[in-house]
C-alpha positions, 0 to 999 in steps of 0.5 A, spaced: 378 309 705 381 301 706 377 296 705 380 289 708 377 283 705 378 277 709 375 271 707 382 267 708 380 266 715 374 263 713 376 256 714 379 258 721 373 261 724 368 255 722 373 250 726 370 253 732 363 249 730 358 254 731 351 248 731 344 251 731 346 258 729 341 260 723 345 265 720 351 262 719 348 256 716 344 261 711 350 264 709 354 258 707 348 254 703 349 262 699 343 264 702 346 271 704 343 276 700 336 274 705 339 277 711 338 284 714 345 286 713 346 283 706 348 290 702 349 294 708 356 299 708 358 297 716 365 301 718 369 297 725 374 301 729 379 296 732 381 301 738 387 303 739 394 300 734 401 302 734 403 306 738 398 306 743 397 300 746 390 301 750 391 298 756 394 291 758 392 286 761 396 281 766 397 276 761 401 281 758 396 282 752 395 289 748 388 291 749 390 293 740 391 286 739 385 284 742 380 289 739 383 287 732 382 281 733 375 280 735 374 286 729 377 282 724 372 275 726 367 281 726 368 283 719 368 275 717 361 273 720 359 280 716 362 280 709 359 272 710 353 275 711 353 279 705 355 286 707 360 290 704 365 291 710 370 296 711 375 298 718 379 303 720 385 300 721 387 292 719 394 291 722 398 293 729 399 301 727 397 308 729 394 312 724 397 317 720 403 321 723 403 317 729 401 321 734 394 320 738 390 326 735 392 325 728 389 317 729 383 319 732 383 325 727 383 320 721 379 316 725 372 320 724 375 323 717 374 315 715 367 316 718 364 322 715 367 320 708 363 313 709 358 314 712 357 307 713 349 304 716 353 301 721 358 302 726 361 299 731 368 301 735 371 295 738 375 295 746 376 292 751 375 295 759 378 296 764 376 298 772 379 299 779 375 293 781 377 286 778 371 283 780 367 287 775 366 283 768 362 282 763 361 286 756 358 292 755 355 297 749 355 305 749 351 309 744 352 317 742 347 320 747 343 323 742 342 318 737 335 313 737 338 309 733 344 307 736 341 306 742 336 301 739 343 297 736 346 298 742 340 295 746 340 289 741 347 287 740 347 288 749 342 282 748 345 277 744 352 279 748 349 277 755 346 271 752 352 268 750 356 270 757 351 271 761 353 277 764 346 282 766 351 289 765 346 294 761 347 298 755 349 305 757 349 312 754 356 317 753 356 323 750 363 324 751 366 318 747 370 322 741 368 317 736 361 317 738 361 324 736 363 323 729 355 323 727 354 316 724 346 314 725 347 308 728 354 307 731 356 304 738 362 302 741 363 296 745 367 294 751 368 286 750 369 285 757 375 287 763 382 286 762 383 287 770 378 281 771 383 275 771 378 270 769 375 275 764 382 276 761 383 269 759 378 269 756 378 274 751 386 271 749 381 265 747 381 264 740 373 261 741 371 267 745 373 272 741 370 269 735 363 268 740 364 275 741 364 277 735 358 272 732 355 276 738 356 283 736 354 281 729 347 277 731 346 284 734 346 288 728 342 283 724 336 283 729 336 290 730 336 291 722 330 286 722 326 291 726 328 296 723 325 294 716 319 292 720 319 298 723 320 297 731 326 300 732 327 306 737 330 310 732 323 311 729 318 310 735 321 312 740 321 305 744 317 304 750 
């Protein structure tokens, strides 16, 4: 299992000015430990590496890069917020013997090994129709819980894009199947939407999208300390 501590791009990150959000302000003033991810064991799955690309937008950006990118300010914001933070992969590489199988096969044994509290598969979307936009969060069919942290971190990313798109149920997505309790994959927008496209080249949105996914995580630990999550109620 890797670990990848990340605190060197600390500074980096906090040149974007994120103002008003509490959160952040907590873990700086050394108040991390009152957060709901504080403690908590969380794996991020940046899609794809190496030798398989993911999909390419017009720009000519790998759709691996991306997804690593916005993992790795994801695992800032929670290392920050107190979480111990592992990811499946921590540079440009295709796991294992360098096949796909294999990277996937790794992929999940990295799962049940961990057996994390929270996990989260980053990507980047793709559709014949360059006008759709927006992100978009998937949950195992079968899990309560992930449908509920889905619904939260769908929230936060439509309040900072914009974006109405619903979070949405899978049951074929290979690493949703590895029985994580959460877990859900985000796509963080269309790389065949131009304007979407240039966007998530952007240093600042990609930190915006990952403080989105991390806000989501907390408010959904929130509730479920509280008792109000649909892994336990059922939701409405």
């Amino acid at each position: 299992m890797r670990k990848k501590v990340v605190w060197v791009l600390v500074i980096a990150l906090l040149g974007g000015g994120f103002l008003g959000w509490g959160s952040l302000a907590a873990a700086q003033s050394g108040t991390a430990a009152a957060l709901p991810i504080a403690g908590k064991v969380i794996l991020i799955d940046p899609g794809h590496g190496g030798m398989d690309p993911g999909k390419t937008g017009s720009q000519g950006e790998d759709e691996k890069a991306i997804n690593l990118s916005i993992a790795t300010k994801l695992a800032v914001y929670l290392e920050m917020g107190g979480a111990l933070v592992y990811m499946t992969r921590t540079e440009d590489e295709t796991l294992g013997e360098g096949t796909k199988k294999e990277d996937m096969k790794l992929r999940a044994e990295q799962i049940q090994e961990l057996k994390p509290d929270l996990f989260v598969s980053i990507h980047q979307n793709s559709y014949t129709d360059s006008q759709l936009w927006g992100p978009q969060v998937f949950y195992h069919t079968d899990s309560q819980k992930s449908e509920a942290l889905a619904a939260k971190v769908q929230e936060q990313l439509n309040i900072f894009t914009g974006s109405k798109r619903q979070y949405k149920e899978n049951a074929d997505y290979f690493i949703l199947r590895q029985g994580q309790d959460p877990g859900i994959l985000v796509e963080c927008g269309f790389l065949t939407n131009p304007e979407e496209e240039e966007r998530l080249n952007e240093e600042t949105y990609q930190k915006k999208i990952a403080w989105s996914i991390y806000s989501g995580m907390n408010a959904y630990l929130e509730e479920e300390e509280n008792g109000n999550t649909m892994g336990e109620d059922g939701g409405d």
